[in-house]
Backbone as JSON, one array per atom type, in Angstrom:
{
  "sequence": "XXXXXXXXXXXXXXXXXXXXXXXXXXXXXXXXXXXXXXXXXXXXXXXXXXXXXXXXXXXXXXXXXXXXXXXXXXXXXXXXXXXXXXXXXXXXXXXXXXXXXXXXXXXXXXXXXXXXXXXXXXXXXXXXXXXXXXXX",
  "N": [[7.21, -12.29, 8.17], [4.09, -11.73, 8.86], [2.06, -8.18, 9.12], [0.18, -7.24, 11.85], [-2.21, -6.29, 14.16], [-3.06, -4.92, 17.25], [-4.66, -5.12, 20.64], [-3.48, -2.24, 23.02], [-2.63, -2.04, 25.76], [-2.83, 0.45, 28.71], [-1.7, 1.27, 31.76], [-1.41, 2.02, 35.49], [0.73, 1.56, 36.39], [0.61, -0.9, 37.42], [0.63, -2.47, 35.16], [2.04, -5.3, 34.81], [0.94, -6.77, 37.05], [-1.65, -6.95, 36.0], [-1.18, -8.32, 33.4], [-0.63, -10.28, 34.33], [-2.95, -11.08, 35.23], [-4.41, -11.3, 33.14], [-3.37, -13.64, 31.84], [-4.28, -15.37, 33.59], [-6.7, -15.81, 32.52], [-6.74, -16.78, 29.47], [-4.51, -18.06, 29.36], [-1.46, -19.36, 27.69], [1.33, -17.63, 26.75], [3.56, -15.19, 28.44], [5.25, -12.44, 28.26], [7.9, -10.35, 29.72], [9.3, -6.48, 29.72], [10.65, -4.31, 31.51], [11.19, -0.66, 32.43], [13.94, -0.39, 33.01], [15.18, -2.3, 31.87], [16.21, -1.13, 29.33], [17.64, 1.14, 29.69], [16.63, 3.24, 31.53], [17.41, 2.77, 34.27], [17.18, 4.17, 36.62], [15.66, 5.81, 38.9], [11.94, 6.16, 39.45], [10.5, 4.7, 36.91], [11.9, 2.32, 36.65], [11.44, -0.48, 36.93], [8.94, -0.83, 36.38], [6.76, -1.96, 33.64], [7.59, -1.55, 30.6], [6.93, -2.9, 28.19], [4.61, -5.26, 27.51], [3.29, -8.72, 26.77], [0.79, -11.0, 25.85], [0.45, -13.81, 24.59], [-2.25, -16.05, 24.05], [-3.25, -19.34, 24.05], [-5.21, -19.81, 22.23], [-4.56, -17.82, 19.77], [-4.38, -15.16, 20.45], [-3.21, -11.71, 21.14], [-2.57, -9.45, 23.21], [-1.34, -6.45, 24.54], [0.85, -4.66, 26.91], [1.58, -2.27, 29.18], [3.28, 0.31, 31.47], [2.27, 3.35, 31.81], [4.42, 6.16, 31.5], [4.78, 9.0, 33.86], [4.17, 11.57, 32.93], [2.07, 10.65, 31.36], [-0.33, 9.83, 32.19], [-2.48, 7.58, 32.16], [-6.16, 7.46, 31.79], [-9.61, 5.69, 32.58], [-10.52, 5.05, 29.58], [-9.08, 6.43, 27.73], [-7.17, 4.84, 28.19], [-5.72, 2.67, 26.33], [-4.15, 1.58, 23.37], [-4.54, 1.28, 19.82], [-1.75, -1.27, 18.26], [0.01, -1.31, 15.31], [1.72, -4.0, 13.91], [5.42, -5.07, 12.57], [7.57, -6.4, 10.47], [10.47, -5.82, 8.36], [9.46, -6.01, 5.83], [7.09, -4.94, 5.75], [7.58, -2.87, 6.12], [7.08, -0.31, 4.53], [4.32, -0.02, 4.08], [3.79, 0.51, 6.72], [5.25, 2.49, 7.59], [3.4, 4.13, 6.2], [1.17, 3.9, 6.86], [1.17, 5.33, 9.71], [1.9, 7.75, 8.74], [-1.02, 8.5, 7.34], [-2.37, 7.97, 9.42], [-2.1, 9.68, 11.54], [-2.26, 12.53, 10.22], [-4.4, 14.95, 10.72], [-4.48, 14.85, 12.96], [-2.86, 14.43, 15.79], [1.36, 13.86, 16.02], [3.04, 11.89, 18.45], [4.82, 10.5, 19.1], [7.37, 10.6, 17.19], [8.09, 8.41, 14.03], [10.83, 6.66, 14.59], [14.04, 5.25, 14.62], [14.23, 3.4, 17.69], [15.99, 3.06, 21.25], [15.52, 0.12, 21.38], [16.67, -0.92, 19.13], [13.74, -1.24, 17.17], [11.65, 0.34, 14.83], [10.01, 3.05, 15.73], [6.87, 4.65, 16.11], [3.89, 6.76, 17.72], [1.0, 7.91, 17.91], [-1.86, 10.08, 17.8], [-4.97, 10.06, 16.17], [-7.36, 11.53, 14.0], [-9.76, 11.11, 14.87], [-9.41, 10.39, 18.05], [-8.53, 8.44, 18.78], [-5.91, 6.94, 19.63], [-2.59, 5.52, 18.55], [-0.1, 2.79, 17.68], [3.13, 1.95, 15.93], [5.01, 0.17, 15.13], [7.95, -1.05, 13.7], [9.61, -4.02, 13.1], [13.22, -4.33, 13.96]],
  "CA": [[6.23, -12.07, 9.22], [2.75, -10.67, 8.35], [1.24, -7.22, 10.04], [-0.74, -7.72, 12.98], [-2.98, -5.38, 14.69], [-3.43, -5.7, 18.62], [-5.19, -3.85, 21.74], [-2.38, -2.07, 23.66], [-3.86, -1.2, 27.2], [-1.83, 1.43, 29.46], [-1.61, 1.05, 33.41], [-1.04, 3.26, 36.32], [2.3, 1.2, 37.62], [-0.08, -2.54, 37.52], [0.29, -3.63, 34.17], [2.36, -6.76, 35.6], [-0.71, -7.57, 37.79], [-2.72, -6.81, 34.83], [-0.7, -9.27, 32.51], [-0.53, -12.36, 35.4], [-4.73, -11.56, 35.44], [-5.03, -11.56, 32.3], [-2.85, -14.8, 31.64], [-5.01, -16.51, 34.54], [-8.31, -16.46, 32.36], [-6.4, -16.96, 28.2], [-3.23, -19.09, 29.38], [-0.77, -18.68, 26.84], [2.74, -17.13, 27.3], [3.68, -14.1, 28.25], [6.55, -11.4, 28.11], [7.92, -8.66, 29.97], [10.64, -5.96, 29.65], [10.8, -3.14, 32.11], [12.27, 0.37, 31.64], [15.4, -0.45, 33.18], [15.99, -2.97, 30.75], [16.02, -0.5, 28.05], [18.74, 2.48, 29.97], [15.89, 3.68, 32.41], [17.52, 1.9, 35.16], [17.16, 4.42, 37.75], [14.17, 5.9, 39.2], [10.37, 5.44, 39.72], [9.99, 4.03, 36.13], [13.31, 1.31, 36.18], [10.71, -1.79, 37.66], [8.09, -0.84, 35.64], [6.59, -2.56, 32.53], [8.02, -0.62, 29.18], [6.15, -3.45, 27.07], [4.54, -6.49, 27.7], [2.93, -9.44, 26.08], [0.6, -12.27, 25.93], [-0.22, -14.7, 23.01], [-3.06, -16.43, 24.38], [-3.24, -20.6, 23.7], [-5.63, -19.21, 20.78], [-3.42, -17.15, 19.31], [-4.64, -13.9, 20.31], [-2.24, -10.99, 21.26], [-2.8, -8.58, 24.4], [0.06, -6.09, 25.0], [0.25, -3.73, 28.26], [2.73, -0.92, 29.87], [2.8, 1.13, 32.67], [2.29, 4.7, 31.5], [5.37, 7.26, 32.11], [3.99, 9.91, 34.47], [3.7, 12.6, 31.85], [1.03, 10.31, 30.42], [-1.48, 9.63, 33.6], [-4.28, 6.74, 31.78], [-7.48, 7.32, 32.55], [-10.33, 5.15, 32.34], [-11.49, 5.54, 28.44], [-7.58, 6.72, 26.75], [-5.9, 3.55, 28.42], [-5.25, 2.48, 25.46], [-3.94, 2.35, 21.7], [-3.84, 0.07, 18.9], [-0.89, -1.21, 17.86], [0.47, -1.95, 14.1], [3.39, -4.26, 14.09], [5.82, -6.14, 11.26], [8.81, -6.78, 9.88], [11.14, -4.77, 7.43], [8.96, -6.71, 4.66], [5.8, -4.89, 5.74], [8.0, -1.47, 6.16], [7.13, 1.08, 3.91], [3.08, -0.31, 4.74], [3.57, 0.2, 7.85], [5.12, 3.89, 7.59], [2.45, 4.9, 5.37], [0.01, 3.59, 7.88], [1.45, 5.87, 10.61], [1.59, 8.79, 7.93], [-1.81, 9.06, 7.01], [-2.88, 7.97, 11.02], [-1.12, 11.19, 11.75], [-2.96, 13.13, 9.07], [-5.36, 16.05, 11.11], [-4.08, 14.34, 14.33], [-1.28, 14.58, 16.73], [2.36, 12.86, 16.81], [3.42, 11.93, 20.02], [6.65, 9.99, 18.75], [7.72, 10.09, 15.67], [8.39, 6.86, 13.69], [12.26, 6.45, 13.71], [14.66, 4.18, 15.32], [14.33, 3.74, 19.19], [16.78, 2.94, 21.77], [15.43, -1.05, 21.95], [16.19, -1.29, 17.92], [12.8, -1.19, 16.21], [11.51, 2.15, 14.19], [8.4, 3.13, 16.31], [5.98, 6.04, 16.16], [3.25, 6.85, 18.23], [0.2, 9.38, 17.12], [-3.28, 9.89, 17.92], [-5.37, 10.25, 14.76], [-8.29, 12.94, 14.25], [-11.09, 11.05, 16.32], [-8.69, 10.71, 19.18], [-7.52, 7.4, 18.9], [-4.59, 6.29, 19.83], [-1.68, 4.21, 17.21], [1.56, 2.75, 17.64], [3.0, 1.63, 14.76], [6.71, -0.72, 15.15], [8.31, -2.1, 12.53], [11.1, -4.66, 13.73], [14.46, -4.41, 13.7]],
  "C": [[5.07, -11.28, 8.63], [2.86, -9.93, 10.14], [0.47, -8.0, 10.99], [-1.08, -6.47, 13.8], [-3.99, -5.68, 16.02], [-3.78, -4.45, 19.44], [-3.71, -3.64, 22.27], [-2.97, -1.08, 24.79], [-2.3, -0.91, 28.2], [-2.46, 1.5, 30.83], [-1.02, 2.24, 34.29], [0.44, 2.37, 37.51], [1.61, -0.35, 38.0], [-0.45, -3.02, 36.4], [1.17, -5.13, 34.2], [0.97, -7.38, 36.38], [-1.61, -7.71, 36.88], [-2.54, -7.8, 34.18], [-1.57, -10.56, 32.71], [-2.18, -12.43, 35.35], [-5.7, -12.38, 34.01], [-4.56, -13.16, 31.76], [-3.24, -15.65, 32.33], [-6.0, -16.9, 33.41], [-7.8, -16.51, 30.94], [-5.73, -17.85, 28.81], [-2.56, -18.71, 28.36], [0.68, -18.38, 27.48], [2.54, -15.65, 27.12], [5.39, -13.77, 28.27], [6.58, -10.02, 28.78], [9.11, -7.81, 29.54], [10.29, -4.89, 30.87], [12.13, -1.94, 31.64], [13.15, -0.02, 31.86], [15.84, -1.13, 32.46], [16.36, -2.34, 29.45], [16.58, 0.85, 28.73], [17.41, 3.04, 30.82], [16.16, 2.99, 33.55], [17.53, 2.86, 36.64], [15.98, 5.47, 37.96], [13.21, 5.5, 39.02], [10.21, 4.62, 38.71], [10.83, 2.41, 35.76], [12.69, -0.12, 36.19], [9.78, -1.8, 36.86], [7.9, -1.1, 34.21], [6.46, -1.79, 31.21], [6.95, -1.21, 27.89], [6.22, -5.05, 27.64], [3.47, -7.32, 27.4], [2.17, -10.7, 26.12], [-0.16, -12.69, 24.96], [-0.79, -15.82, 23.47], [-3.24, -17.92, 23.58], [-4.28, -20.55, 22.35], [-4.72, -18.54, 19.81], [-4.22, -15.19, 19.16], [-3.5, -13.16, 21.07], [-2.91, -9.94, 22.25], [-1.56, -8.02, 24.8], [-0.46, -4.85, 25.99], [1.44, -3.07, 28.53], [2.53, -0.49, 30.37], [3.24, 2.56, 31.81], [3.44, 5.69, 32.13], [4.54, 8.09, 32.85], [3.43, 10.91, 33.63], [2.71, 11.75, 31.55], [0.36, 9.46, 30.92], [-2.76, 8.92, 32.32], [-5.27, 6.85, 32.22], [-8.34, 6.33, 32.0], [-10.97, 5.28, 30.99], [-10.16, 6.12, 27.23], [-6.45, 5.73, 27.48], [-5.62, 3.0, 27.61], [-4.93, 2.36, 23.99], [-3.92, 0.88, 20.63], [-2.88, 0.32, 18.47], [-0.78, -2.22, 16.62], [1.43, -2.62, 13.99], [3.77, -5.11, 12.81], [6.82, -5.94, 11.35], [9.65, -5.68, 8.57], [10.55, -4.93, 6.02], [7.93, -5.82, 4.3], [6.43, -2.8, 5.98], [7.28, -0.24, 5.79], [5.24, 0.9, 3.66], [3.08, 0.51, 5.78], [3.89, 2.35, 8.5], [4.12, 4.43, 7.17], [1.04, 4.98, 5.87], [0.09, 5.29, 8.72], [1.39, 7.35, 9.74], [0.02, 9.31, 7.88], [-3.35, 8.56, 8.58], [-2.75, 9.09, 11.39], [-2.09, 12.31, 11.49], [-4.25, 14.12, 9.93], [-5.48, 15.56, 12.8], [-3.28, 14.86, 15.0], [-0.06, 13.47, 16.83], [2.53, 12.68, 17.7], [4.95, 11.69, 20.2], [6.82, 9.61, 17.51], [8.34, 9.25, 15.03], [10.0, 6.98, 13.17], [12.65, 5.45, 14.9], [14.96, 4.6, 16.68], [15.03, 3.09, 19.96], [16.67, 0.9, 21.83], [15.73, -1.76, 20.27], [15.01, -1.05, 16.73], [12.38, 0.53, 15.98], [9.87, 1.73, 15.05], [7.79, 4.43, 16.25], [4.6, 5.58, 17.05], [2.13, 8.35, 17.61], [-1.37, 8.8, 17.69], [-4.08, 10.58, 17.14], [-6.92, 11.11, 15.06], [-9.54, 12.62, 14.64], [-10.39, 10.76, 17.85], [-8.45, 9.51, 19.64], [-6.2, 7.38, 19.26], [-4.06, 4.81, 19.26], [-0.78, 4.14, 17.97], [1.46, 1.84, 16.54], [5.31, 1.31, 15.21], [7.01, -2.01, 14.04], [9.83, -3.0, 13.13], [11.99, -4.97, 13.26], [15.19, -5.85, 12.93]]
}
């Protein structure tokens, strides 16, 4: 699998509506998971979209999530790019997230997360926002 480097836009509890809008005007397929599918199966967040996906009849990539409460999106930090690959593109892909990091802030540090893949999260020293998943 080659790297790939995609928008990743964060919702207030309507990135499902967000997806289906955005999949009206690309077409394409999409993907969802919600927390509960991933041991969050009870409370406010269990319905809500953990990670979700559409690869546009072009072949472009649009991924979306509803923001945990701790981490209220506003208009302008809704969202992050995300780095993604394979165990091929690994030790890339850490070294990415390393020197992303670098006079920044972690948020989640890149190790293995409950759905399989090693993920980190960081927002780098103009105030970007990364994720960076390498797959299981």
């Amino acid at each position: 699998m080659t790297a790939k480097l995609n928008p990743y836009l964060q919702f207030n509890g309507d990135a499902k509506q967000a997806l289906e809008f955005y999949h009206s005007v690309l077409g394409g397929e999409t993907a969802l998971n919600t927390y509960g599918q991933f041991g969050q199966a009870d409370g406010p967040l269990a319905d809500k979209i953990m990670h979700g996906s559409l690869t546009s009849q072009l072949g472009f990539t649009l991924m979306v999530a509803d923001a945990p409460p701790d981490m209220t999106p506003q208009p302008g930090n809704n969202f992050s790019i995300s780095i993604s690959g394979d165990a091929a593109d690994a030790e890339a892909l850490r070294g990415y997230f390393v020197a992303l990091s670098e006079g920044g802030q972690v948020h989640v540090p890149i190790e293995k997360q409950m759905w399989g893949d090693e993920f980190g999260m960081c927002t780098d020293k103009f105030g970007i926002n990364w994720m960076v998943d390498i797959s299981a």
